[in-house]
DRENFI-360422 format. One record per residue: residue number from 1; residue in one letter; x, y, z of N, C-alpha, C, O in turn. Coordinates in Angstrom, 1 decimal, padded with zeros to 4 digits. Example, Ala and Ser with C-alpha at 12.3 -4.5 7.8 and 13.67 -1.06 7.14 Angstrom:
REM residues 2
PT  num  residu  nc1  nc2  nc3  cac1  cac2  cac3  cc1  cc2  cc3  oc1  oc2  oc3
PT  1  A  013.2  -005.7  007.8  012.3  -004.5  007.8  013.2  -003.3  007.8  014.2  -003.3  008.5
PT  2  S  012.8  -002.2  007.1  013.7  -001.1  007.1  012.9  000.0  007.9  013.4  001.1  008.0
This chain:
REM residues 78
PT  num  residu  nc1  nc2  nc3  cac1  cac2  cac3  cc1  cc2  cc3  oc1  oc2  oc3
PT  1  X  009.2  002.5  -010.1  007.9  002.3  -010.5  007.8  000.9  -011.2  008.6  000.5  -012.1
PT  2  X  006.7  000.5  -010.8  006.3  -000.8  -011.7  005.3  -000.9  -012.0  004.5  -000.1  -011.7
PT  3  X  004.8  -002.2  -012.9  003.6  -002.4  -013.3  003.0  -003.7  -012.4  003.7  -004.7  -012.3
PT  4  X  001.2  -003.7  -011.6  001.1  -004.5  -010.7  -000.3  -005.0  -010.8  -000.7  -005.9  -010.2
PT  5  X  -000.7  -004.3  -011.6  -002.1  -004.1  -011.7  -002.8  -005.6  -012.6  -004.0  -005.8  -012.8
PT  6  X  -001.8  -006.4  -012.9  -002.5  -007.4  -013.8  -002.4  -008.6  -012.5  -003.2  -009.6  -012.6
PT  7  X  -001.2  -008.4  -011.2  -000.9  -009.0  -010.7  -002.7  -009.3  -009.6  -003.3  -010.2  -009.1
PT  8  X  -002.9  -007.9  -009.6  -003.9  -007.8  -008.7  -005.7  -008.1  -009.5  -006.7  -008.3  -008.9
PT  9  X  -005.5  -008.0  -010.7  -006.7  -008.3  -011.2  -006.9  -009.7  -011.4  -007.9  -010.1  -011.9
PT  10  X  -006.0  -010.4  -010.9  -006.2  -011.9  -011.0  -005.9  -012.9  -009.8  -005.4  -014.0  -009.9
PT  11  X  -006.4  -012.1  -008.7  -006.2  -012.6  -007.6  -005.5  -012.4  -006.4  -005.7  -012.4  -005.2
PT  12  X  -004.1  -012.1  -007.3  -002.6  -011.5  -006.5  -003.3  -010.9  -005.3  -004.4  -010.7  -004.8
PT  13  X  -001.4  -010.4  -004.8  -001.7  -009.6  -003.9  -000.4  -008.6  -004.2  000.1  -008.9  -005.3
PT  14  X  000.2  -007.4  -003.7  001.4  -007.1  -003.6  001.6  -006.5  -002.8  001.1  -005.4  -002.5
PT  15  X  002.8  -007.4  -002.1  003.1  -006.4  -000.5  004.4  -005.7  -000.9  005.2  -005.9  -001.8
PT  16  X  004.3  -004.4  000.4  005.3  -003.4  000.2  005.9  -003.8  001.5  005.3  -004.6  002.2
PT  17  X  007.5  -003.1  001.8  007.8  -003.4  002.7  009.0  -002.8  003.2  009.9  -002.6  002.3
PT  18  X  009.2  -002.4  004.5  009.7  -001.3  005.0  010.4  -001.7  006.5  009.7  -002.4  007.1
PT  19  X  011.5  -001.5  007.2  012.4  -001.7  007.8  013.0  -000.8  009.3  013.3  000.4  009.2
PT  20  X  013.0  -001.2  010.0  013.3  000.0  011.5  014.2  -000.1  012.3  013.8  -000.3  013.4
PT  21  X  015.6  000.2  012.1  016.5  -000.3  013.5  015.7  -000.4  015.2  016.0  -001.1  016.1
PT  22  X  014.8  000.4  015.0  014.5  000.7  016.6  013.8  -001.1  016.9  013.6  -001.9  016.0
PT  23  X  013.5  -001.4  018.2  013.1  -002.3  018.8  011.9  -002.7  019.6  011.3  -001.7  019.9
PT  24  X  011.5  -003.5  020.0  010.1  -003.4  020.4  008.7  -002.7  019.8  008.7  -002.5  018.6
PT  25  X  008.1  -002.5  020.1  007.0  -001.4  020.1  007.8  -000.4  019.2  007.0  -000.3  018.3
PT  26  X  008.9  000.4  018.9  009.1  001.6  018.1  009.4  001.1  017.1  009.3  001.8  016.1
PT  27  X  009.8  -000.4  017.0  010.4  -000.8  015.3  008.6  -001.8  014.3  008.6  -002.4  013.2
PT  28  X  007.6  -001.4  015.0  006.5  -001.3  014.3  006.1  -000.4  013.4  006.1  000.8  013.6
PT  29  X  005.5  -001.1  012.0  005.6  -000.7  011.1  004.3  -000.4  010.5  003.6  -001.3  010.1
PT  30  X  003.7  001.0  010.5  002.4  001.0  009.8  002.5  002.0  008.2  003.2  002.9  007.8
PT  31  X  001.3  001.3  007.7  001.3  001.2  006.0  000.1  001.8  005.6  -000.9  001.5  006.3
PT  32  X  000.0  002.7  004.7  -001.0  003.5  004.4  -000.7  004.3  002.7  000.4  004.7  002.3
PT  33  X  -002.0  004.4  002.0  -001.7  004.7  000.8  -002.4  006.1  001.0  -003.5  006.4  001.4
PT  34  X  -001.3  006.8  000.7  -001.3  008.5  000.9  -001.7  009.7  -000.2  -002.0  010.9  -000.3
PT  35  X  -001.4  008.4  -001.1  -001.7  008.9  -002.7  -002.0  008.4  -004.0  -001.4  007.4  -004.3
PT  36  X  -002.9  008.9  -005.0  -003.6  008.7  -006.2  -004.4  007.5  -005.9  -004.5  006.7  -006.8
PT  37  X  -005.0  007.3  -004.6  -006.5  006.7  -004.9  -007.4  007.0  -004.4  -008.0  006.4  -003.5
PT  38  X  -007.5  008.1  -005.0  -009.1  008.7  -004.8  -010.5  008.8  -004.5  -011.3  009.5  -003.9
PT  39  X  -010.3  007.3  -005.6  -011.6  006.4  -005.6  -011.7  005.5  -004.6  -012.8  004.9  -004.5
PT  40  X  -010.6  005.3  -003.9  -010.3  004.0  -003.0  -010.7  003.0  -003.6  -011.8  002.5  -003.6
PT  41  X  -009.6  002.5  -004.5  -009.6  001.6  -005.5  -009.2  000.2  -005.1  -009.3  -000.9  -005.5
PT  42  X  -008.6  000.8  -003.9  -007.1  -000.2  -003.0  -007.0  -000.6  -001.9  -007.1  000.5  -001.4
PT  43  X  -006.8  -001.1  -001.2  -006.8  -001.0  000.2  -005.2  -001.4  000.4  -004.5  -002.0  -000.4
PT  44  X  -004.8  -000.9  001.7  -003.6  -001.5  001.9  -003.3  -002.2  003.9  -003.5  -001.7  005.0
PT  45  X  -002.7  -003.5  003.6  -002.6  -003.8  005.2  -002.2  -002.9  006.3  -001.1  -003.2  006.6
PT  46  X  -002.5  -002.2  006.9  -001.5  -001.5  007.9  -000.6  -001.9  008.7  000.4  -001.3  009.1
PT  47  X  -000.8  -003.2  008.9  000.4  -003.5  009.5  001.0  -004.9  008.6  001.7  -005.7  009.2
PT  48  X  000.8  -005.1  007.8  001.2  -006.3  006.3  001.5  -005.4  005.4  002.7  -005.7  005.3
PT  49  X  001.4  -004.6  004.9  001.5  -003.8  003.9  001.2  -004.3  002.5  001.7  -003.7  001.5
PT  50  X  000.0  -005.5  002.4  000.1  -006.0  001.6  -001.3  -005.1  000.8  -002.4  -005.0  001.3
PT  51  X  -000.9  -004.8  -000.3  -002.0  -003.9  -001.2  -002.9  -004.9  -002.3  -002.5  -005.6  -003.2
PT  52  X  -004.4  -004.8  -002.0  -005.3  -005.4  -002.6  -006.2  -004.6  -003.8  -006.0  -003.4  -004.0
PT  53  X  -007.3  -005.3  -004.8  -008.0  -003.9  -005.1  -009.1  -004.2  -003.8  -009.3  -005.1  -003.1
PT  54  X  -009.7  -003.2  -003.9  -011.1  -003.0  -003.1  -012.2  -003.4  -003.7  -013.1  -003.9  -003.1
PT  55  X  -012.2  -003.1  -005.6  -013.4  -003.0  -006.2  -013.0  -003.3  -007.5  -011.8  -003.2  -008.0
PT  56  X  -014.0  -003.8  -008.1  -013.3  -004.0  -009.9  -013.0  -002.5  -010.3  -013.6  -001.4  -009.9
PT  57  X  -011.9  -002.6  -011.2  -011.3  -001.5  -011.8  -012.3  -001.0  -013.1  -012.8  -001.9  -013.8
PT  58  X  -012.6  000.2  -013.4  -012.9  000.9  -014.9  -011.6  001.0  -015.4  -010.9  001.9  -015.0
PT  59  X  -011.3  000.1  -016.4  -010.1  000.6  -017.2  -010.9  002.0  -018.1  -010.1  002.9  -018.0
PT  60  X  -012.0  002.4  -018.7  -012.8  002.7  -019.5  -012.2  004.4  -018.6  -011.7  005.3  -019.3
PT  61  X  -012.5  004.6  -017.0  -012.5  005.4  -016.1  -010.9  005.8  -016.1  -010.6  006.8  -016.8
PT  62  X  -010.2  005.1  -015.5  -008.8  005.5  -015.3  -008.2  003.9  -015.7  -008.4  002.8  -015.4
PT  63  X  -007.3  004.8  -016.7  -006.7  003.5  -017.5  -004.7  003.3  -016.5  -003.9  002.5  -016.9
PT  64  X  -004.4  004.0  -015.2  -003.1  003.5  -014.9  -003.0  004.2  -013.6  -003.7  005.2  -013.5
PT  65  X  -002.5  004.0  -012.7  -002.1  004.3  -011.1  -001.3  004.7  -010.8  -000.4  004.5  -011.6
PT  66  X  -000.8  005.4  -009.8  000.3  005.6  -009.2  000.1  006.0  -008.1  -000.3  007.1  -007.8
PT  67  X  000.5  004.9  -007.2  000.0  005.1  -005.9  001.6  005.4  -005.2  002.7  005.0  -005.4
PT  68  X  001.0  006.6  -004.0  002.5  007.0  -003.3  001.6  006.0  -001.9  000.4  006.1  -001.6
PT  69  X  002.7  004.9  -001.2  002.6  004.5  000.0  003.6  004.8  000.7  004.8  004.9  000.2
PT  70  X  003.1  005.2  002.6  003.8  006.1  003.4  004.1  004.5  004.2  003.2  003.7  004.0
PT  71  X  005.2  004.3  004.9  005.7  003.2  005.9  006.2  004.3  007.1  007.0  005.3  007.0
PT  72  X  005.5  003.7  008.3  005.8  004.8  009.3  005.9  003.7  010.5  005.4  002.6  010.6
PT  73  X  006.9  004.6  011.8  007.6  003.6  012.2  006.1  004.1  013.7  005.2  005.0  013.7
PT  74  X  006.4  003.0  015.0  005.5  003.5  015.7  006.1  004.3  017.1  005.4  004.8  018.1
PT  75  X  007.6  004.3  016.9  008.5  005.1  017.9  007.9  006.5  018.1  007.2  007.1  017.3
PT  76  X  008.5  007.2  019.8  007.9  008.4  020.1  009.0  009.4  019.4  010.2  009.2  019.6
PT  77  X  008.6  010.2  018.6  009.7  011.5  018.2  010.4  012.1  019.4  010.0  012.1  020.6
PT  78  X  011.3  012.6  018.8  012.7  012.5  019.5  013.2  014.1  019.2  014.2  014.5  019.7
């Protein structure tokens, strides 16, 4: 866990980033935030994985985050 949120209130960005032995088409990588934003506070690249805000934050509202992000590969199950 870290702290990211000052990174993103001042322009930043912060990408996540995730890995696939497979090749071609199966070792694509899609990015999605699966948890604690409710409000859709966030958006995230699906295929960059780079996480923005969407909207100014209420600190006043919710003063801290914890976002769970899923990295999913685009291979057929096996």
């Amino acid at each position: 866990m870290f702290e990211f949120i000052d990174v993103l209130l001042y322009g930043g960005r912060l990408q996540v980033s995730a890995t696939d032995i497979d090749e071609g088409m199966n070792s694509q990588i899609r990015f999605a935030i699966v948890a604690g934003d409710p409000n859709r506070d966030f958006t995230i690249g699906e295929d960059s994985g780079v996480i923005r805000l969407a909207k100014s934050l209420n600190y006043e509202r919710k003063r801290s985050y914890m976002l769970t992000v899923q990295a999913e590969d685009s291979g057929e199950k096996v």
